[in-house]
VOPAGU-2260 file (C-alpha; in pm, 1 decimal, decimal comma):
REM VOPAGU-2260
SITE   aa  ch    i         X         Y         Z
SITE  UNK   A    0   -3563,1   -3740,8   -3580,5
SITE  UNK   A    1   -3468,6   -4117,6   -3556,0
SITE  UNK   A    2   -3456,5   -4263,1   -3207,2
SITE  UNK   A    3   -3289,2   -4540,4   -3036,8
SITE  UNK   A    4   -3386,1   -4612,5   -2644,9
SITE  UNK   A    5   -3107,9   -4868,2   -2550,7
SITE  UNK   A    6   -3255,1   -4887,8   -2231,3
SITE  UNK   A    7   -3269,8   -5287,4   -2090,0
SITE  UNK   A    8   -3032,8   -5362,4   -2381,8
SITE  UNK   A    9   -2748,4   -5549,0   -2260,1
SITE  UNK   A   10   -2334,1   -5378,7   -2300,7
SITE  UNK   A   11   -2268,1   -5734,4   -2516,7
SITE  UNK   A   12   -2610,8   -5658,7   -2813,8
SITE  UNK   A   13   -2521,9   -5285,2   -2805,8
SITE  UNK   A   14   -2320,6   -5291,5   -3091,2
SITE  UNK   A   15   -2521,1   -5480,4   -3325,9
SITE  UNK   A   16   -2821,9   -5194,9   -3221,4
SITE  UNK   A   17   -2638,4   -4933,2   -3276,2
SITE  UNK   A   18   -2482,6   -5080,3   -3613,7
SITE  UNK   A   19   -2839,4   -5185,8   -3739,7
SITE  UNK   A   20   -2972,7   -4788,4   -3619,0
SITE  UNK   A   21   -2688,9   -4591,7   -3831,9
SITE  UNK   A   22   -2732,9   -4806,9   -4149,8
SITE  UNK   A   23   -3094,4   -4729,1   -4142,3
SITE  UNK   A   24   -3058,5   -4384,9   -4070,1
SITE  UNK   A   25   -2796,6   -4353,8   -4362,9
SITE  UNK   A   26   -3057,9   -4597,2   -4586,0
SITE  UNK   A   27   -3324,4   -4300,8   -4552,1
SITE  UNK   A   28   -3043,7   -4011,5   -4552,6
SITE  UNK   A   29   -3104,1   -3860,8   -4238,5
SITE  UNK   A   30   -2910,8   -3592,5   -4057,6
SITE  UNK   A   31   -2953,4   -3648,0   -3691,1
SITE  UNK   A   32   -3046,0   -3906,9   -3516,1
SITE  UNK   A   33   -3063,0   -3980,9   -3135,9
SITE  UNK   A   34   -2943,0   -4285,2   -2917,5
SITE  UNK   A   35   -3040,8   -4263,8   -2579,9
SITE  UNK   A   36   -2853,8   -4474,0   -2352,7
SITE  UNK   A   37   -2932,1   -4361,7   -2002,9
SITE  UNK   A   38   -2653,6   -4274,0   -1726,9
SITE  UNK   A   39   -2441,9   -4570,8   -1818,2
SITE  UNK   A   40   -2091,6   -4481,2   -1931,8
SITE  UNK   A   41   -2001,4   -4819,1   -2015,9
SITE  UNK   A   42   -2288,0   -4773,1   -2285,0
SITE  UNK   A   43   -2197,6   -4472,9   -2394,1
SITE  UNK   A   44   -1844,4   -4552,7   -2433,2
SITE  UNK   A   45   -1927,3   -4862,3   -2667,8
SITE  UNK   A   46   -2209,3   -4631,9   -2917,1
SITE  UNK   A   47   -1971,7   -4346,6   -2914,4
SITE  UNK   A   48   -1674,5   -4596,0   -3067,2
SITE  UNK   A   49   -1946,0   -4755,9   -3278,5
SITE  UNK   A   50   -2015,4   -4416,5   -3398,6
SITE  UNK   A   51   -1636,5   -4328,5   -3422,9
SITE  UNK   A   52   -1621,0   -4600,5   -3712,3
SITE  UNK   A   53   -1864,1   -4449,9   -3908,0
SITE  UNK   A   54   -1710,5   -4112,3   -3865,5
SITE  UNK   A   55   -1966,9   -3975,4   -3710,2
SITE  UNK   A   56   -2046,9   -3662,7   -3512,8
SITE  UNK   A   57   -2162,1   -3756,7   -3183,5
SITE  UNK   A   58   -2262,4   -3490,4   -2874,9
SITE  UNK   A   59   -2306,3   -3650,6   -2553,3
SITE  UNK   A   60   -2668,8   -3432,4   -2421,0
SITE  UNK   A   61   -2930,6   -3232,3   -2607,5
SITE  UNK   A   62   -2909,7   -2937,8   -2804,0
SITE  UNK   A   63   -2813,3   -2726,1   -2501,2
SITE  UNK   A   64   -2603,5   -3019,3   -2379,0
SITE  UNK   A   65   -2719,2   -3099,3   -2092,8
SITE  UNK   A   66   -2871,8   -3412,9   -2101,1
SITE  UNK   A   67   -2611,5   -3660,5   -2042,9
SITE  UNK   A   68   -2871,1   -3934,7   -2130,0
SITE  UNK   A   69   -2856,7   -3915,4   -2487,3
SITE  UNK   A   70   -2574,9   -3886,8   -2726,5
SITE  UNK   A   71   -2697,8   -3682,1   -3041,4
SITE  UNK   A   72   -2569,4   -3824,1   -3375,3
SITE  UNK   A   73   -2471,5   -3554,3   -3709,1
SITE  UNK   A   74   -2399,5   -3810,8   -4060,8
């Protein structure tokens, strides 16, 4: 599974990150991918509208959910 650890990535070179991570993903078609993005919500809000845009399925957590860390990402 793809991975992208945003962590020490500034809010304002987010976007271009997470742009460049889901057209790769997409470029090798794969399913799931994960962006971490630690316990910042500001963060998370500005992947998960990134991700929005590309229509998307995002899942703040794990598989079980309960990592609030990570936002799991379904293409």
């Amino acid at each position: 599974m793809e991975t992208l650890d945003l962590h020490g990535t500034r809010h304002g070179d987010v976007e271009r990150e997470v742009i460049r991570f889901v057209e790769r993903c997409w470029g090798k078609g794969e399913e799931e991918a994960k962006i971490i993005t630690g316990h910042s919500l500001p963060m998370q809000k500005i992947v998960l509208d990134i991700l929005d845009e590309y229509q998307a399925v995002a899942q703040i957590g794990g598989p079980l959910g309960v990592d609030n860390t990570l936002i799991r990402v379904l293409f």
